[in-house]
The first five atom37 places (N, CA, C, CB, O) and aatype in JSON, in Angstrom:
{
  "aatype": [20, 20, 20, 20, 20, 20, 20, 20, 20, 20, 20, 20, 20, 20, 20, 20, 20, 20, 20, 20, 20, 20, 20, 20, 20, 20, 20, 20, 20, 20, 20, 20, 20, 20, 20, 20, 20, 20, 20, 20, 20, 20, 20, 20, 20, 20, 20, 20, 20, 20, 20, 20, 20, 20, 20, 20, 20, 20, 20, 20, 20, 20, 20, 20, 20, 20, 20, 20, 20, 20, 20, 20, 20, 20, 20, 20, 20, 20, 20, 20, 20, 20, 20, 20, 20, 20, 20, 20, 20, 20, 20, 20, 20, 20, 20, 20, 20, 20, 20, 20, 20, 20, 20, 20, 20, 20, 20, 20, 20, 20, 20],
  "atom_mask": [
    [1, 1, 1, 1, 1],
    [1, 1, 1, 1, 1],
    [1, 1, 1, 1, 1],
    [1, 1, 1, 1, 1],
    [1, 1, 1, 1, 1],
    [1, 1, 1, 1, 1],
    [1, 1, 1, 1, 1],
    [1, 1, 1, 1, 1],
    [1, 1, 1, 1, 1],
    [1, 1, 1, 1, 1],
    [1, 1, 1, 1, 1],
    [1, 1, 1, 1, 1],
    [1, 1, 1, 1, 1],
    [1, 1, 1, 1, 1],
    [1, 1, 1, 1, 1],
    [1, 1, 1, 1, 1],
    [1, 1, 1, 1, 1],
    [1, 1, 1, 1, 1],
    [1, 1, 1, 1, 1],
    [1, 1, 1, 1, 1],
    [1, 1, 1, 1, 1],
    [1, 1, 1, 1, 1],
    [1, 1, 1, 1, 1],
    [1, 1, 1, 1, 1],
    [1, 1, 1, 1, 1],
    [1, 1, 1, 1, 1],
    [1, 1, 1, 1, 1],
    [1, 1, 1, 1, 1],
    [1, 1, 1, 1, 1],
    [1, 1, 1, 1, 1],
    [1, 1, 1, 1, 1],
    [1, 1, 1, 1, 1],
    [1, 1, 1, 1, 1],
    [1, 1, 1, 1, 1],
    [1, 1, 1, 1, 1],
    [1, 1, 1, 1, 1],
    [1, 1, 1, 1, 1],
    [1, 1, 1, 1, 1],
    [1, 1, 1, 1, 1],
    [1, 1, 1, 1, 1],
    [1, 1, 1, 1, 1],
    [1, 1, 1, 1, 1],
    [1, 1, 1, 1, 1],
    [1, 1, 1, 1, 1],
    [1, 1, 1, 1, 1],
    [1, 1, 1, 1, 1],
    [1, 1, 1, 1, 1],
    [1, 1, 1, 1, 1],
    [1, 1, 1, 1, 1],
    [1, 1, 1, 1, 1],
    [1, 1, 1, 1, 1],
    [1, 1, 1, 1, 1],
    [1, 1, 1, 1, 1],
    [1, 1, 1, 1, 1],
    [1, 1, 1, 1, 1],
    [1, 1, 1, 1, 1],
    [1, 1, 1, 1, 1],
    [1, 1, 1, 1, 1],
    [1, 1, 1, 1, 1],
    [1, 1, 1, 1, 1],
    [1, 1, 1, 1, 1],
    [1, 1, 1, 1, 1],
    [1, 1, 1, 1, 1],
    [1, 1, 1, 1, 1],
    [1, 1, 1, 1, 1],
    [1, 1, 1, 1, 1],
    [1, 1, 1, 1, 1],
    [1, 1, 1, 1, 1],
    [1, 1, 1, 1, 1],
    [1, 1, 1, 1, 1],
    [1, 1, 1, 1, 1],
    [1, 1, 1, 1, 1],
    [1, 1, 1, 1, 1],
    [1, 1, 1, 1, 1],
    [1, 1, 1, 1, 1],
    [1, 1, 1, 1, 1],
    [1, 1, 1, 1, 1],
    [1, 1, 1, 1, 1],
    [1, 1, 1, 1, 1],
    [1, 1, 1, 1, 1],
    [1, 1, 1, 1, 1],
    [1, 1, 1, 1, 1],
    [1, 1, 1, 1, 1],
    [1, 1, 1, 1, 1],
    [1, 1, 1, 1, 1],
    [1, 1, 1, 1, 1],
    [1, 1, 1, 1, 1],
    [1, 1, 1, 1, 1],
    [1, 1, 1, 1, 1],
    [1, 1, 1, 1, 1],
    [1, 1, 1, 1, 1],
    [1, 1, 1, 1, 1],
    [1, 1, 1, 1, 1],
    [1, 1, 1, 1, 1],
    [1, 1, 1, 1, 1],
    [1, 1, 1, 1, 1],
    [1, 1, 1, 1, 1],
    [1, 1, 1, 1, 1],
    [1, 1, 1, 1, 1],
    [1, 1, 1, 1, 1],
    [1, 1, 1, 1, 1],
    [1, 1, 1, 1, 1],
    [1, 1, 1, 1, 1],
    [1, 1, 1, 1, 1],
    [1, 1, 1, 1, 1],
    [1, 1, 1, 1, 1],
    [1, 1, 1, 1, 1],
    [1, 1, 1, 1, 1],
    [1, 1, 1, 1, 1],
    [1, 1, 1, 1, 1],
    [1, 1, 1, 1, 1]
  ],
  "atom_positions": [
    [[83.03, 70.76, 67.43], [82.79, 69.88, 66.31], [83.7, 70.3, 65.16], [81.3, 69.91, 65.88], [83.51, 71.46, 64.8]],
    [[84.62, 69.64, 64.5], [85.63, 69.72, 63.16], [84.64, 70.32, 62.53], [86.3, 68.31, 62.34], [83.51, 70.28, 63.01]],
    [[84.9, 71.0, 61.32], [84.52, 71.55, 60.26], [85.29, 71.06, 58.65], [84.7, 72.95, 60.66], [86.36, 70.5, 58.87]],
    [[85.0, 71.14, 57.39], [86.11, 71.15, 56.59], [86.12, 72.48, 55.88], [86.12, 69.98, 55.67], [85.2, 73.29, 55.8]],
    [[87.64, 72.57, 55.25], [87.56, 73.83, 55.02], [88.11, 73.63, 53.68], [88.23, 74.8, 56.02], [88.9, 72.68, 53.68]],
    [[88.0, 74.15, 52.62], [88.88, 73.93, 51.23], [89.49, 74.83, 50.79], [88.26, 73.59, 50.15], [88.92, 75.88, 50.5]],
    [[90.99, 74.63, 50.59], [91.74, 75.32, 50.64], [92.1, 75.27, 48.51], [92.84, 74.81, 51.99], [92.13, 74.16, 47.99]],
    [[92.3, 76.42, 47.7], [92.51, 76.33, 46.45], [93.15, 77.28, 45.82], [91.57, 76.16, 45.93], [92.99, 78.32, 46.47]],
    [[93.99, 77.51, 44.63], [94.75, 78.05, 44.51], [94.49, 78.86, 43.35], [95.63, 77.38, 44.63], [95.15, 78.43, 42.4]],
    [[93.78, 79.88, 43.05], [93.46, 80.34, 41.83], [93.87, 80.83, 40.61], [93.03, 80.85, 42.0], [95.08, 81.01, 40.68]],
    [[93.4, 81.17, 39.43], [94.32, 81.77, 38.9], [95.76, 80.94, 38.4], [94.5, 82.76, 39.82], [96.48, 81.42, 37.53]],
    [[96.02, 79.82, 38.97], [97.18, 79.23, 38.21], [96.79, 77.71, 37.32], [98.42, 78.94, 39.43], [95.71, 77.15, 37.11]],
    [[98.44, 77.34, 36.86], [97.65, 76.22, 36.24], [97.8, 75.22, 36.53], [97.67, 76.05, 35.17], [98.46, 75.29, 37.57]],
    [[97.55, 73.89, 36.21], [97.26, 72.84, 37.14], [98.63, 72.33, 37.81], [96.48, 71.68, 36.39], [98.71, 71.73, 38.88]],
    [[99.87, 72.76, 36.81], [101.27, 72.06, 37.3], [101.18, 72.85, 38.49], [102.82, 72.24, 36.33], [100.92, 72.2, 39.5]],
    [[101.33, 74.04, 38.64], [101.66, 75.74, 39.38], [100.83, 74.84, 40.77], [100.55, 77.82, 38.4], [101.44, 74.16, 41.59]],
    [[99.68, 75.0, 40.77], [98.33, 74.75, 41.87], [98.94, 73.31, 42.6], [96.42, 74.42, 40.88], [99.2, 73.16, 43.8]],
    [[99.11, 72.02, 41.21], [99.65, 70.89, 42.29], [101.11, 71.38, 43.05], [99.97, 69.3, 41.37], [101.59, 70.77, 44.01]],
    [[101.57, 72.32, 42.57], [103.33, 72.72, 43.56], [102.76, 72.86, 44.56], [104.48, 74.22, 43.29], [102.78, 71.97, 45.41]],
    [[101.99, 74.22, 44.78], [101.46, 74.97, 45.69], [100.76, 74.02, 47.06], [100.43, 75.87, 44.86], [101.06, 74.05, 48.25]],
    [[99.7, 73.18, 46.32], [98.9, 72.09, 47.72], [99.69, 71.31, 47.89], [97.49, 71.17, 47.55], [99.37, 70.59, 48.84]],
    [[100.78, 71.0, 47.37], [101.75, 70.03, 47.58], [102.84, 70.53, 49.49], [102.85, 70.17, 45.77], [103.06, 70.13, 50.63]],
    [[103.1, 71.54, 48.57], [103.96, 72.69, 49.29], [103.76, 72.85, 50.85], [103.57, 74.13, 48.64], [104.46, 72.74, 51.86]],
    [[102.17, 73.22, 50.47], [101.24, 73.63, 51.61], [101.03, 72.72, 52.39], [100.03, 74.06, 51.29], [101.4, 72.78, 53.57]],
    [[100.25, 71.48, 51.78], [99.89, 70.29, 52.55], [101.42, 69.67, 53.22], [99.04, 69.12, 51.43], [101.25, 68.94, 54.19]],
    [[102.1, 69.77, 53.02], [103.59, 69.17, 53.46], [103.63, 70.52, 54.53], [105.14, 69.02, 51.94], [103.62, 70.07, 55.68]],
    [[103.64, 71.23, 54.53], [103.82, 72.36, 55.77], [103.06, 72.53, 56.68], [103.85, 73.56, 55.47], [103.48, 73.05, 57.72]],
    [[101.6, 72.08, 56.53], [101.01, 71.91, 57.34], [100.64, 70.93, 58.19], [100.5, 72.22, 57.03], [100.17, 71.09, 59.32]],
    [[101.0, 69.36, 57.34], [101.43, 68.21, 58.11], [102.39, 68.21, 58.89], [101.69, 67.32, 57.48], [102.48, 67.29, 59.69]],
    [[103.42, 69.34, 58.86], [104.83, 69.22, 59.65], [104.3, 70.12, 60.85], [106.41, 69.9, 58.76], [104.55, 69.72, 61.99]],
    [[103.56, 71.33, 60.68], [103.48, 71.5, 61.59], [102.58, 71.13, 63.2], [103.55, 72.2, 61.12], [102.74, 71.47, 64.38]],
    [[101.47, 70.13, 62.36], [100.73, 69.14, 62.97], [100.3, 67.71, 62.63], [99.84, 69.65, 63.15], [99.27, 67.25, 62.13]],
    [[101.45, 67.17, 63.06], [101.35, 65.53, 62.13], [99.43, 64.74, 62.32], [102.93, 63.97, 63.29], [98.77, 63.9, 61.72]],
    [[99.26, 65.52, 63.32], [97.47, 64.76, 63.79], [96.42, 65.34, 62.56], [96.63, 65.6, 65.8], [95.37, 64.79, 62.24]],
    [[96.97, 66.57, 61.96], [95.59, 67.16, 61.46], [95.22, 66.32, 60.12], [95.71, 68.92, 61.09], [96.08, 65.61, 59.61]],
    [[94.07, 66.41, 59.63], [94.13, 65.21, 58.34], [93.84, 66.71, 56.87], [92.18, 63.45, 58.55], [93.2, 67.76, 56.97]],
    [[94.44, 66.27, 55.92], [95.23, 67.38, 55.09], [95.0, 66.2, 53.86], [97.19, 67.97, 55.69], [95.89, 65.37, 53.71]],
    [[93.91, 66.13, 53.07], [93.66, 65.76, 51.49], [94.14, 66.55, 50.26], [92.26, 65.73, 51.27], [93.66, 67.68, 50.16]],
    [[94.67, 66.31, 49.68], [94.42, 66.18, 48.36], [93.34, 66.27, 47.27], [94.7, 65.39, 48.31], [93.2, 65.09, 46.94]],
    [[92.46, 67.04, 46.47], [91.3, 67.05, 45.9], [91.79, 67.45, 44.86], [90.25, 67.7, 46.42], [92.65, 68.32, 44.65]],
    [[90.93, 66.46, 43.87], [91.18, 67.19, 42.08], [90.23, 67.85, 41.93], [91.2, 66.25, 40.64], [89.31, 67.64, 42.71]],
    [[90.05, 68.9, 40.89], [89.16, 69.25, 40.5], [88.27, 68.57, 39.1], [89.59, 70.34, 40.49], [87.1, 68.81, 38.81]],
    [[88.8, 68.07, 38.7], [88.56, 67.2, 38.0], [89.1, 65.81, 38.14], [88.77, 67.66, 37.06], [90.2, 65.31, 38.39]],
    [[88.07, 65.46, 37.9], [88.35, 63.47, 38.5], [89.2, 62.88, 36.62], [85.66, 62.06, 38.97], [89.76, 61.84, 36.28]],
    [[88.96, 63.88, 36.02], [89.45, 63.3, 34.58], [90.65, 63.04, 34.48], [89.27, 64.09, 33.46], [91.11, 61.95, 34.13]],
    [[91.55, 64.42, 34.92], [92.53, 64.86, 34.88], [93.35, 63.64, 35.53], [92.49, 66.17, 35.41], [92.81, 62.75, 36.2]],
    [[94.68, 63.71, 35.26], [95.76, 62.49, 36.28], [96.93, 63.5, 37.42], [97.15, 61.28, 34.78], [97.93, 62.92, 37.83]],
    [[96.75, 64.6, 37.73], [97.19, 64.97, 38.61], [97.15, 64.93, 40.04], [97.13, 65.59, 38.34], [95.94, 64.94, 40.27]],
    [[97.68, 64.9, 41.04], [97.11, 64.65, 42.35], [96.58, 65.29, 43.24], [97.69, 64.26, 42.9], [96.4, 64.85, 44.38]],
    [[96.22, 66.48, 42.82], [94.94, 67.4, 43.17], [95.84, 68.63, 43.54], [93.78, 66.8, 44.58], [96.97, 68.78, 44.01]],
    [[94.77, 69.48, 43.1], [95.73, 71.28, 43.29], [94.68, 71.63, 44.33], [95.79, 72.82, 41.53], [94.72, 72.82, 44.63]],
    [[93.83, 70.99, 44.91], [92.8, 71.42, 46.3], [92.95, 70.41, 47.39], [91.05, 71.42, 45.92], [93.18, 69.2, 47.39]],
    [[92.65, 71.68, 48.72], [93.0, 70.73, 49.6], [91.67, 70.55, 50.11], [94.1, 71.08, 50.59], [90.68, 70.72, 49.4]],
    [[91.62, 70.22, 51.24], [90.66, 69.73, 52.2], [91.13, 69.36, 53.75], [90.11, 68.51, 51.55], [91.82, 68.4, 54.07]],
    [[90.47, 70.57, 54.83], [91.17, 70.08, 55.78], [90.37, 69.9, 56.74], [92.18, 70.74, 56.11], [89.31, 70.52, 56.64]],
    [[90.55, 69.09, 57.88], [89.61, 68.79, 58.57], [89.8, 69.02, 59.74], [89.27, 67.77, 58.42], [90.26, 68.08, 60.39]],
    [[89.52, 70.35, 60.48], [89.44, 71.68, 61.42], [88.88, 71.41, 62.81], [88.48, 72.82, 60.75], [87.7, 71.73, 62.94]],
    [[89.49, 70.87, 63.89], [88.93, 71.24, 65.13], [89.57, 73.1, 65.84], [89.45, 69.73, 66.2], [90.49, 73.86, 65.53]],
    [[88.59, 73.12, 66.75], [89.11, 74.53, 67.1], [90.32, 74.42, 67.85], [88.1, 75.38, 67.92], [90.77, 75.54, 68.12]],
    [[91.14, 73.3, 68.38], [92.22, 73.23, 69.1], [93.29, 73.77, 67.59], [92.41, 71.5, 69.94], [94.01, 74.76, 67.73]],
    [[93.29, 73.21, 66.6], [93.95, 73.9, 65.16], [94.16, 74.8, 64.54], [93.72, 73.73, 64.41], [95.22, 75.18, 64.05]],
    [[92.66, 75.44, 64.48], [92.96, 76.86, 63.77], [93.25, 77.87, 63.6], [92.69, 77.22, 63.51], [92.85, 78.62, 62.71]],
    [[94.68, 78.27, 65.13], [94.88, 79.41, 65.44], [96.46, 78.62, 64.82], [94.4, 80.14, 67.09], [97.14, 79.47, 64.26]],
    [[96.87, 77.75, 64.83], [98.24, 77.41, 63.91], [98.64, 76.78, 63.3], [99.01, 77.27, 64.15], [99.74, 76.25, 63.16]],
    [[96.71, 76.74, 62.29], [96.6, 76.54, 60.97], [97.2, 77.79, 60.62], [95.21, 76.24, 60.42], [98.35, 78.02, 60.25]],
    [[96.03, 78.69, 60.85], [96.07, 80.31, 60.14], [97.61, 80.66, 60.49], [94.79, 81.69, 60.99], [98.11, 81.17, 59.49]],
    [[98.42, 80.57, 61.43], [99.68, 80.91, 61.55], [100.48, 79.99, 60.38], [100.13, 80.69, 63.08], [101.2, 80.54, 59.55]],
    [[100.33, 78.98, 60.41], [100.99, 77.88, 59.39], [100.91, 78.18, 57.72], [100.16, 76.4, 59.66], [101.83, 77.93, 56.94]],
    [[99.43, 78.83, 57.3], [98.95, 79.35, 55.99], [99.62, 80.88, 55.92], [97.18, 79.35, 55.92], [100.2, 81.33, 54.94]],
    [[99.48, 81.33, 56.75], [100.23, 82.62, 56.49], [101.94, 83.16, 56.3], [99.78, 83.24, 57.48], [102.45, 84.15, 55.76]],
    [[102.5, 81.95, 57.07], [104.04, 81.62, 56.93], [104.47, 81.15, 55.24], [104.39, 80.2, 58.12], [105.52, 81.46, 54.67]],
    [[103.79, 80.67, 54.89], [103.42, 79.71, 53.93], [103.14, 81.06, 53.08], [102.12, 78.45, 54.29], [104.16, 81.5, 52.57]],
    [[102.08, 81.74, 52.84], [101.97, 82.41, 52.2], [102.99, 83.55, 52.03], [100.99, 82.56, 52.39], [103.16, 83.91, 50.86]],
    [[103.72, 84.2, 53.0], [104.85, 85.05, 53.15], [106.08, 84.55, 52.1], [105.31, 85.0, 54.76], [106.63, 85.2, 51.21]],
    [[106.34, 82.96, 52.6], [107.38, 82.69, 51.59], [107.08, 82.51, 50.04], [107.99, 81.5, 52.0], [107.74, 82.89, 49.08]],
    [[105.53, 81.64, 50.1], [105.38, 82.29, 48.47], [104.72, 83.38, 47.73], [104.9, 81.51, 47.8], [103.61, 83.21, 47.24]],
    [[105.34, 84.44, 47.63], [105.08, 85.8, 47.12], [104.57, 85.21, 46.19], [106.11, 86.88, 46.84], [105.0, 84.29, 45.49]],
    [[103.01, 86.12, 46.18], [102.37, 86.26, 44.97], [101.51, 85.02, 44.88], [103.37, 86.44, 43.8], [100.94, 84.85, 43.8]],
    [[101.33, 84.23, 45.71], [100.62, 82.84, 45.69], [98.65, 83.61, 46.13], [101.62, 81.42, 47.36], [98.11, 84.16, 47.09]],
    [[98.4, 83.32, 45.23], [96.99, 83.27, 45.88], [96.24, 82.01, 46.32], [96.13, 83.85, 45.02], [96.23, 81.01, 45.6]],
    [[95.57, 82.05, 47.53], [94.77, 80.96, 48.01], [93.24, 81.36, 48.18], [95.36, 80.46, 49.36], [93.06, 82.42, 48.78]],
    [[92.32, 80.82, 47.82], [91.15, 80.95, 48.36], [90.86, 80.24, 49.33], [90.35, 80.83, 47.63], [91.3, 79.12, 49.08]],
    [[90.3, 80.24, 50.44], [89.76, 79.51, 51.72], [88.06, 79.62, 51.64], [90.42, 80.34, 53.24], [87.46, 80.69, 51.69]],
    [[87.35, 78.14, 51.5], [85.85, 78.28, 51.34], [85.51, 77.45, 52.94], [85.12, 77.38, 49.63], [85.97, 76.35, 53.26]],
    [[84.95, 77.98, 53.46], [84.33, 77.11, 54.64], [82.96, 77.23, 54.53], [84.75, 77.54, 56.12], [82.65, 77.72, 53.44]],
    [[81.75, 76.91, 55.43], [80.63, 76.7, 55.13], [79.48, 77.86, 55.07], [80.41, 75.78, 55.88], [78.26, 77.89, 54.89]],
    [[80.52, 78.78, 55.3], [79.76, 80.23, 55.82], [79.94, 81.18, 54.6], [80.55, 81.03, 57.35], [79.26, 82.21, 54.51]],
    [[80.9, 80.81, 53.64], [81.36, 81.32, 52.36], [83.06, 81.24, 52.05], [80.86, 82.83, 52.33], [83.69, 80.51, 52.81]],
    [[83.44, 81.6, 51.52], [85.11, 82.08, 51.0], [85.44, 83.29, 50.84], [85.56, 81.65, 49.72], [84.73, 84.21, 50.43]],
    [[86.75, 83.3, 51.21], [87.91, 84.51, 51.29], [89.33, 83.64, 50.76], [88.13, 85.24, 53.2], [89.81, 82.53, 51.0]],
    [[89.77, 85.16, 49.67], [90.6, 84.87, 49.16], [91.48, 85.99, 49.8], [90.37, 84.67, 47.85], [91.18, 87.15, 50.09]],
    [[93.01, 85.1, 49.95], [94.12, 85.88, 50.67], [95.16, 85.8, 49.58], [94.66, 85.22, 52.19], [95.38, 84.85, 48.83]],
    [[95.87, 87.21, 49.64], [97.14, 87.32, 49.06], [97.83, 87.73, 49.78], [97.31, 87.93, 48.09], [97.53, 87.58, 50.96]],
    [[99.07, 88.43, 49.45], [100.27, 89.78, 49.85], [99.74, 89.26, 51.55], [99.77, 92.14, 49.1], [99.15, 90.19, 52.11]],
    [[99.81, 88.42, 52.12], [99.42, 87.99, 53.52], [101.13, 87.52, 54.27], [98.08, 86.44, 53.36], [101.96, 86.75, 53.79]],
    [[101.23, 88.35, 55.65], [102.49, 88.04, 56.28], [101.69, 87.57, 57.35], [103.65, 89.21, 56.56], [100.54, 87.12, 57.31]],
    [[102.71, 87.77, 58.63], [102.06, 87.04, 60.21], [101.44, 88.03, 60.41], [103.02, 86.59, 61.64], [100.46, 87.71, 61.08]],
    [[101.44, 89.03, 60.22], [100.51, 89.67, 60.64], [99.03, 89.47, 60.57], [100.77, 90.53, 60.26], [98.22, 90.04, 61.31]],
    [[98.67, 88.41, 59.37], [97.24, 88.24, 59.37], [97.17, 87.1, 59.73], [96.52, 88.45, 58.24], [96.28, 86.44, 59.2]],
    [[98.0, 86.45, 60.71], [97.67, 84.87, 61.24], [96.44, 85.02, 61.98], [98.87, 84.13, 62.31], [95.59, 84.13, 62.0]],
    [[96.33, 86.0, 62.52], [94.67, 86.1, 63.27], [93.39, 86.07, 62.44], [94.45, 87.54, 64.04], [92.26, 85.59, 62.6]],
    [[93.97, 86.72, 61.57], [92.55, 86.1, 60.56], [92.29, 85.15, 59.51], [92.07, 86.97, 59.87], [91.28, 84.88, 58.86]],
    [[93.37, 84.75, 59.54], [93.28, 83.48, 58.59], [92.51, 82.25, 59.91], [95.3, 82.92, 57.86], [91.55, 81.49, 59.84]],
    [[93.52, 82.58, 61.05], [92.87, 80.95, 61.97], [91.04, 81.95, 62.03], [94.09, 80.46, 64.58], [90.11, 81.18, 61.79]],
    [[90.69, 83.13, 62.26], [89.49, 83.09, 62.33], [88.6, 82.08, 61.4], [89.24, 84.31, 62.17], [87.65, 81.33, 61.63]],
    [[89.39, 82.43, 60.18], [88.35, 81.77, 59.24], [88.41, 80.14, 58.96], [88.51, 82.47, 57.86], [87.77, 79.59, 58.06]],
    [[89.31, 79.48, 59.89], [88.83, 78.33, 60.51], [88.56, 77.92, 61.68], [89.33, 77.68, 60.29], [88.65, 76.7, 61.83]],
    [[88.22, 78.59, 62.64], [87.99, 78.25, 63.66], [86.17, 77.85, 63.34], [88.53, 79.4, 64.72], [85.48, 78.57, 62.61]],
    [[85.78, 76.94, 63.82], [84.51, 76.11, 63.4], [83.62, 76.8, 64.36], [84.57, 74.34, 63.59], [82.5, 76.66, 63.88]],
    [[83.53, 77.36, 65.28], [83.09, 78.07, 66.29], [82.66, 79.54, 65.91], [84.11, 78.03, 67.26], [82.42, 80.47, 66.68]],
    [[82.62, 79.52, 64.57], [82.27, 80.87, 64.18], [80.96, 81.24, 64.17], [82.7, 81.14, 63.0], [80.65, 82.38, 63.84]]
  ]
}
């Protein structure tokens, strides 16, 4: 069964955060044109096109999601992401391939 998972960028400001889900969501659509990859504001006030994502997780995905977020995170030094799924959140930094195994843990819906 999919799960969603919300992906957010802390600590920055709203220009910084829309680069970042922009960035992200474009890298992660490339690397799976099927997966579905939103956009979320945090505020509905605001006119930006959302610095949060939202992704919508079968377990066939989340071993290159977490490879895809962690590539992603390697090239942007210093980017922090929080990842909330339904079980709680973890926030990743200073993250190379080496932690692609635990990033897809923490979407794999099967947890």
């Amino acid at each position: 069964m999919p799960a969603q998972v919300v992906l957010s960028f802390p600590e920055t400001s709203l220009d910084q955060g829309n680069r970042l889900a922009s960035s992200l969501a474009d890298d992660l659509r490339d690397l799976d044109p099927t997966l579905i990859v939103e956009r979320q504001k945090h505020n509905p006030q605001t006119q930006d096109f959302g610095a949060t994502l939202a992704i919508i997780v079968g377990s066939a995905a989340a071993s290159a999601i977490g490879k895809g977020i962690a590539t992603w995170l390697a090239r942007n030094s210093g980017a922090r992401l929080t990842i909330r799924t339904k079980d709680g959140e973890v926030l990743g930094q200073n993250l190379d391939s080496r932690d692609a195994a635990r990033i897809a843990a923490a979407f794999s819906p099967e947890r």
